[in-house]
ZAKE-589906 format. One line per 5 residues: number of its first residue (from 0); their letters; for each residue y negated, x, z of N, C-alpha, C. Coordinates in steps of 0.1 Angstrom, whole numbers, m for minus. Each point is the difference from the previous one (the first is absolute). Example, Ala and Ser with C-alpha at 12.3 -4.5 7.8 and 13.67 -1.06 7.14 Angstrom:
BEGIN
0	as	57 132 78 m12 m9 0 m12 9 0 | m11 m4 m7 m11 9 0 m11 m8 8
END
This chain:
BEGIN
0	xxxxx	m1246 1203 1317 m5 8 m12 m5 m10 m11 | m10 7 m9 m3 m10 m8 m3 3 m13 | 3 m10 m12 7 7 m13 m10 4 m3 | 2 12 m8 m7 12 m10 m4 m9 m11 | m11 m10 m3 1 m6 m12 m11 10 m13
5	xxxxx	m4 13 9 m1 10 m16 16 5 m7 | 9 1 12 9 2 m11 8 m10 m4 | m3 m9 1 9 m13 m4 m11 m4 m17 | m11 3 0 m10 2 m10 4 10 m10 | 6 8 4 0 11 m13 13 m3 m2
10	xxxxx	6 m4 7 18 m5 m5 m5 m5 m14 | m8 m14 6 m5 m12 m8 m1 4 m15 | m11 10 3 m6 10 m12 12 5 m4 | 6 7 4 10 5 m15 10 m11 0 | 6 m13 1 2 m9 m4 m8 m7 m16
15	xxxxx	m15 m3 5 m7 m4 m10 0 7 m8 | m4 14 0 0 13 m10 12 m2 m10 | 10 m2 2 15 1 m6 3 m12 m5 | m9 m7 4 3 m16 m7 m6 m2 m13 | m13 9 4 m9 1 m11 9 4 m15
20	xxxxx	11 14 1 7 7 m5 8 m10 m6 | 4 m3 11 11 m10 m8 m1 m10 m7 | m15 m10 m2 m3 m6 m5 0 5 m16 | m7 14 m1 m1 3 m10 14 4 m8 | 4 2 7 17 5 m7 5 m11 m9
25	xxxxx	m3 m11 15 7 m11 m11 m3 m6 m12 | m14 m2 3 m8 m3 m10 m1 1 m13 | 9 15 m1 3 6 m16 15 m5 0 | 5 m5 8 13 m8 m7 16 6 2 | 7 m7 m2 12 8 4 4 8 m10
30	xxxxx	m2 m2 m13 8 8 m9 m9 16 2 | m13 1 5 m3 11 m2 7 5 18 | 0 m9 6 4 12 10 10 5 4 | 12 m3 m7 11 2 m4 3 12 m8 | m12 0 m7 m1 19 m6 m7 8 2
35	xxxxx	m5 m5 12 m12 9 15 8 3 7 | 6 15 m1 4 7 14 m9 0 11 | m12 7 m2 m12 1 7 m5 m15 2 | 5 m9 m2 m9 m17 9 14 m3 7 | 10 3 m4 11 m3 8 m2 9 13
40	xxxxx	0 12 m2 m3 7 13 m13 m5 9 | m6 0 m8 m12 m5 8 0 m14 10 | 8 m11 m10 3 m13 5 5 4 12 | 13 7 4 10 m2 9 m9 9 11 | m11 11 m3 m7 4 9 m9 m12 4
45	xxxxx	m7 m2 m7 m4 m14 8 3 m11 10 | 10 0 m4 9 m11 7 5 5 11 | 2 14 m1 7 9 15 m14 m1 11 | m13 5 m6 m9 0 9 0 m13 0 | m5 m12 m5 0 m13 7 5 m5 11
50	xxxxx	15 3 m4 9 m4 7 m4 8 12 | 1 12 1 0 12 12 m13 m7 8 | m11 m1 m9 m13 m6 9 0 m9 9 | 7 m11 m4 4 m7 5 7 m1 13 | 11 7 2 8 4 11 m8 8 9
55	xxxxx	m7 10 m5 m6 5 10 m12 m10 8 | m4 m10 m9 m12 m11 4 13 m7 15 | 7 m5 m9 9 m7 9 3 9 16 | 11 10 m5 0 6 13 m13 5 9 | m8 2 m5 m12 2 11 m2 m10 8
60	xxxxx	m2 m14 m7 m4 m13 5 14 m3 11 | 11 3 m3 12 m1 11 m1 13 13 | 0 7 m6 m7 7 11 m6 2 10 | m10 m5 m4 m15 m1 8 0 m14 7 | 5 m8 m4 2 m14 7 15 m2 7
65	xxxxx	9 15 m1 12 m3 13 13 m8 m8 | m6 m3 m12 11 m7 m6 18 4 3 | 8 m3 1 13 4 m2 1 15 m13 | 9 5 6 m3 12 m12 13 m3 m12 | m7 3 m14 9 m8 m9 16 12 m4
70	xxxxx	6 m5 m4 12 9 m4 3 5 m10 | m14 m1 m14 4 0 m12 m13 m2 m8 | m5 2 m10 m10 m4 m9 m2 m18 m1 | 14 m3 m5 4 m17 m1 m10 m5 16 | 10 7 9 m7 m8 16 m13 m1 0
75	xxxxx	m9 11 m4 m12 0 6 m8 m13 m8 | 6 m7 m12 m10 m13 m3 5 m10 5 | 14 1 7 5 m8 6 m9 m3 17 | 2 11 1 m10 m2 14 m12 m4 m5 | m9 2 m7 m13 m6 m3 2 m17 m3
80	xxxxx	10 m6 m6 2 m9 m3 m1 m8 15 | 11 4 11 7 m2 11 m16 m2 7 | m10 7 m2 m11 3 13 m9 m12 m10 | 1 m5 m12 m11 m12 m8 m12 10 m4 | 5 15 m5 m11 9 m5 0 m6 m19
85	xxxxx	14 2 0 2 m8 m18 9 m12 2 | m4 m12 m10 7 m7 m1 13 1 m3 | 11 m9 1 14 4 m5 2 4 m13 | m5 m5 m9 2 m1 m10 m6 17 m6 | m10 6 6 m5 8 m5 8 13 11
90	xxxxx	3 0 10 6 8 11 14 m2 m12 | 11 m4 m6 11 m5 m7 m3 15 m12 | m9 m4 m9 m6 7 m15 m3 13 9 | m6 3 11 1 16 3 10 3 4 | 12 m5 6 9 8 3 10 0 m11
95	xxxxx	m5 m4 m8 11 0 m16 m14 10 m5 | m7 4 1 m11 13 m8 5 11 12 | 5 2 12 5 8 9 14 3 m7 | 7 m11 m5 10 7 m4 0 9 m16 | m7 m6 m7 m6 6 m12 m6 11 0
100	xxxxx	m3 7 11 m10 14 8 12 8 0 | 16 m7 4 7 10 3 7 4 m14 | 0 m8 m11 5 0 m12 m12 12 m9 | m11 m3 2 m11 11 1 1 13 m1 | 5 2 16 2 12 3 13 7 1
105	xxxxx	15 m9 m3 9 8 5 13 m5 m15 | m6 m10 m10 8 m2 m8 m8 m2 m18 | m12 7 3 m11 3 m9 6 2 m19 | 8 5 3 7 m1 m11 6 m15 m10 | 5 m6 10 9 m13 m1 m11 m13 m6
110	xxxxx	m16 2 2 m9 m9 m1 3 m5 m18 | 4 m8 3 m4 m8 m16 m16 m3 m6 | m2 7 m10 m16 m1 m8 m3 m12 7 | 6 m11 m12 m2 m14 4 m1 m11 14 | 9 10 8 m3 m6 14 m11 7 5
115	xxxxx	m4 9 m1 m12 8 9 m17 m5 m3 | 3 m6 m22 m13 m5 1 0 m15 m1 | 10 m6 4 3 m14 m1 m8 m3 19 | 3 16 6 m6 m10 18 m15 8 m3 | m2 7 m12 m16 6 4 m9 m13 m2
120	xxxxx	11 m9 m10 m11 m5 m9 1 m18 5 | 12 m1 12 3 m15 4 m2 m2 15 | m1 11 5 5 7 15 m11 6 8 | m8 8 m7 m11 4 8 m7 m10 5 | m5 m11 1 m5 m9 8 2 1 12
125	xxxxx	11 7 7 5 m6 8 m11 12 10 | m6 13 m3 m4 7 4 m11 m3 3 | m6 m9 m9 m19 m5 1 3 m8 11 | 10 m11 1 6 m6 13 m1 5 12 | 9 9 1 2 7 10 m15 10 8
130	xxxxx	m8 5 m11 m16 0 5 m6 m8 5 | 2 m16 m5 m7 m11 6 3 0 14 | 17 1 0 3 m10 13 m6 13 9 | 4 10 m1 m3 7 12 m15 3 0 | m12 m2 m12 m15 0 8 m1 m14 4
135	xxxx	7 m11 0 1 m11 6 m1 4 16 | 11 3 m1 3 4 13 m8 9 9 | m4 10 m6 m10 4 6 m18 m5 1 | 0 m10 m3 m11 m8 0 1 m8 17
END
């Protein structure tokens, strides 16, 4: 089988789309986002589709190439790491944004202002990254 890279493209796309978003959030600073319900919401949607994009980019590519099947969100950058799709270092930063997906979704409440725009605004790199390595890879 061989990978779908339209939809590994539109993953891409709403990745960049949300980064764009997030760029802007930050950009007006923390003290205003801190009294933005509506950019706080928005941020953590952001971050959810990122994150989500991403996994689905991932597991397609494990898939389609037979990989071992992963056991967990954490696993599946682990296996990309394991197969030389991402470097360690950046395979490491997604499976800590894998765990942050589940704080996202299942402890959404608990998010501290300050931690949420402290990774929009120190942390998202690791996303433009993770675009590189895998159109790398698919080169």
């Amino acid at each position: 089988m061989e990978l779908d890279k339209e939809l590994i493209n539109l993953r891409i796309d709403i990745i960049e789309r949300n980064l764009v978003e997030i760029e802007e959030i930050t950009a007006e600073g923390y003290s205003h986002f801190q009294t933005s319900y509506r950019d706080e919401l928005a941020a953590k949607q952001a971050l959810l589709e990122s994150i989500e994009a991403c996994i689905d980019i991932s597991n397609h590519i494990i898939a389609t190439l037979g990989f071992r099947r992963p056991t967990d969100y954490k696993d599946i950058f682990l296996i990309l790491g394991e197969q030389d799709i991402l470097d360690r270092t950046l395979s490491l930063k997604m499976q800590e944004m894998a765990k942050f997906r589940n704080v996202l979704v299942h402890r959404y409440i608990n998010i501290e202002t300050e931690r949420l725009f402290h990774l929009m605004k120190n942390e998202t790199d690791d996303f433009k990254e993770f675009i590189k390595q895998i159109l790398d890879y698919l080169k």
